[in-house]
C-alpha positions in Angstrom: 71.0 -2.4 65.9 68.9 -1.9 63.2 67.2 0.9 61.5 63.9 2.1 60.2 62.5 -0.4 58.1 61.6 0.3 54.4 58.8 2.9 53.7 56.5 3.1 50.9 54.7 5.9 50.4 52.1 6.4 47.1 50.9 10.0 45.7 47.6 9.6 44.3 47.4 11.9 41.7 44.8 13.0 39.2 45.9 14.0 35.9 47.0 17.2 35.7 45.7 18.4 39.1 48.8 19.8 40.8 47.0 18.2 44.6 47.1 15.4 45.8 47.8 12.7 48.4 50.4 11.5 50.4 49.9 8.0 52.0 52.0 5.6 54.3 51.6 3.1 56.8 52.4 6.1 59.5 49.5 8.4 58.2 48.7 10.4 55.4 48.7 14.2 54.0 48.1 16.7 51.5 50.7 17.6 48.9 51.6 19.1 46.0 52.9 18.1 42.6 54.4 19.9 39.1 52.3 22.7 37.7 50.7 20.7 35.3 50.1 17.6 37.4 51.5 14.0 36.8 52.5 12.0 33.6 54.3 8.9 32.9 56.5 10.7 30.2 58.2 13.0 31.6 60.2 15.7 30.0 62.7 18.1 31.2 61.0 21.3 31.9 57.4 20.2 31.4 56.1 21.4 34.9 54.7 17.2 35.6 55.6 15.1 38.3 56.8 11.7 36.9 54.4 8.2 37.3 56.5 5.3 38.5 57.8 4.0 42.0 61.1 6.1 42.9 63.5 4.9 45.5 64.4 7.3 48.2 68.5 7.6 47.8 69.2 10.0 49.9 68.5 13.5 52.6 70.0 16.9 52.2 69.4 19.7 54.8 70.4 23.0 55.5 72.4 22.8 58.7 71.8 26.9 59.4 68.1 26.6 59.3 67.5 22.9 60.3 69.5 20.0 62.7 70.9 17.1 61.2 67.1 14.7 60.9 67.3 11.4 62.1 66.4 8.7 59.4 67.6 5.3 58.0 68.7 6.9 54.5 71.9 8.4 53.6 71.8 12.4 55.5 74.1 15.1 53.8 73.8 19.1 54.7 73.7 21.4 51.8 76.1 24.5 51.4 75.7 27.6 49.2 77.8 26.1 46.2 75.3 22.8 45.7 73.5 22.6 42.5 72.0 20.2 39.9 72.6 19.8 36.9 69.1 20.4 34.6 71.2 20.9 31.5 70.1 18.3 29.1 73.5 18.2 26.6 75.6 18.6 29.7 77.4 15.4 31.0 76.5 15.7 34.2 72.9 16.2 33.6 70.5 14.9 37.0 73.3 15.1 39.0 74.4 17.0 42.0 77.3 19.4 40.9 79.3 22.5 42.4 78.6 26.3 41.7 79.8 28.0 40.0 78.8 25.6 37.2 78.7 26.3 33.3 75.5 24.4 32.1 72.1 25.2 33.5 71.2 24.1 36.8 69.0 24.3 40.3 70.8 26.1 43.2 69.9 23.5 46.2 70.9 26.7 48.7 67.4 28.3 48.2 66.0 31.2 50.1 62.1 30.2 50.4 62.6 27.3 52.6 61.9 24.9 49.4 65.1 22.6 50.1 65.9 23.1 53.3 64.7 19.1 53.8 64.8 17.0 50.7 65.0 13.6 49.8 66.3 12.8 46.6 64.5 10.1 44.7 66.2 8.2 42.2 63.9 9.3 39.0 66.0 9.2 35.8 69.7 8.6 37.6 70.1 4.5 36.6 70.7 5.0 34.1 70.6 9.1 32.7 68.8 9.9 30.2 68.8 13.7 28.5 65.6 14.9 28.8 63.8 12.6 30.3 63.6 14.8 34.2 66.4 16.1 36.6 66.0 17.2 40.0 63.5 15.2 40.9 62.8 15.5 44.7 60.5 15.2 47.6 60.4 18.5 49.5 59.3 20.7 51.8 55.8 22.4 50.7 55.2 26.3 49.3 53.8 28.0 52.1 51.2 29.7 49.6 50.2 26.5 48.1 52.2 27.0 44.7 52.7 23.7 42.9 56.4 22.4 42.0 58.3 22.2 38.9 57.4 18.4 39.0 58.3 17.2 42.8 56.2 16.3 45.4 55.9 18.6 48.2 54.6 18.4 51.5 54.5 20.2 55.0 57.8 20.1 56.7 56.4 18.2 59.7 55.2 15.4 57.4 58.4 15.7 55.5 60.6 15.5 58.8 58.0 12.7 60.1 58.5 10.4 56.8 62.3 11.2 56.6 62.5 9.8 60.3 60.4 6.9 59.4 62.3 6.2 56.2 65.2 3.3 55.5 67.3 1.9 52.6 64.7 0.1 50.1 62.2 3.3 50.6 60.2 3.9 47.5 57.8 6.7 46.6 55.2 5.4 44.2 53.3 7.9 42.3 49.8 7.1 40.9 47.6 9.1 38.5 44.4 8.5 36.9 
């Protein structure tokens, strides 16, 4: 038996326009991107979604809000003590990590709904590089249209839709003019 075949999906961004597009062979939709749009250097706290083609490693869910999604990629459920790491002199830096946890980091167990789908892509994790971007992730979309802190975000029935559709060798290419 075999599973979903591999997906790529490009953002079309415009500069520093926080909107944009998702497309895929499946369809296409609305989404939104780091305060101050896309860049190809990206910098740890600089509000921009990062240029390049990502792979998709991996789905977290919240198992008290959301069922275990069906899809070809790796599927974990969050838990209250998940983090990761944004600290860029800590060794663990763009990595998942347990809370408490010393260094700065992003609490995955969010209240707004933000995370309760993601897909991790693998931006800046092969290798690490301090500074250059953590927690880079495709996620479920503010309901009042607020851009990210340099994700791409999108409705959760297009994120749920995508994550069905998704398989190992998935890549999210993101595009900016």
């Amino acid at each position: 038996m075999t599973g979903p075949a591999a997906l790529c999906l490009t953002v079309t961004a415009n500069g520093d326009d926080p909107r944009g597009r998702l497309d895929w062979s499946g369809g296409s939709a609305a989404c939104l991107l780091g305060r101050t749009g896309a860049a190809v250097a990206k910098r740890e706290g600089d509000g921009r979604t990062p240029v390049g083609v990502w792979p998709l490693r991996r789905v977290l869910y919240r198992p008290d809000r959301l069922s275990a999604p069906p899809s070809g990629l790796p599927v974990d459920a969050l838990d209250p003590a998940d983090g990761w790491c944004d600290d860029p002199d800590h060794p663990d830096y763009n990595r998942p990590v347990r809370l408490p946890f010393p260094a700065g980091h992003e609490r995955m167990w969010r209240d707004d709904g933000l995370y309760d789908l993601v897909v991790v892509l693998g931006h800046n994790d092969d290798p690490v590089v301090a500074g250059a971007g953590s927690a880079v992730f495709l996620h479920v979309a503010d309901l009042d249209g607020r851009p990210t802190a340099g994700c791409v975000a999108v409705a959760l029935d297009v994120l749920r839709t995508i994550v069905a559709a998704a398989g190992l060798g998935s890549v999210l290419d993101i595009r900016s003019d």
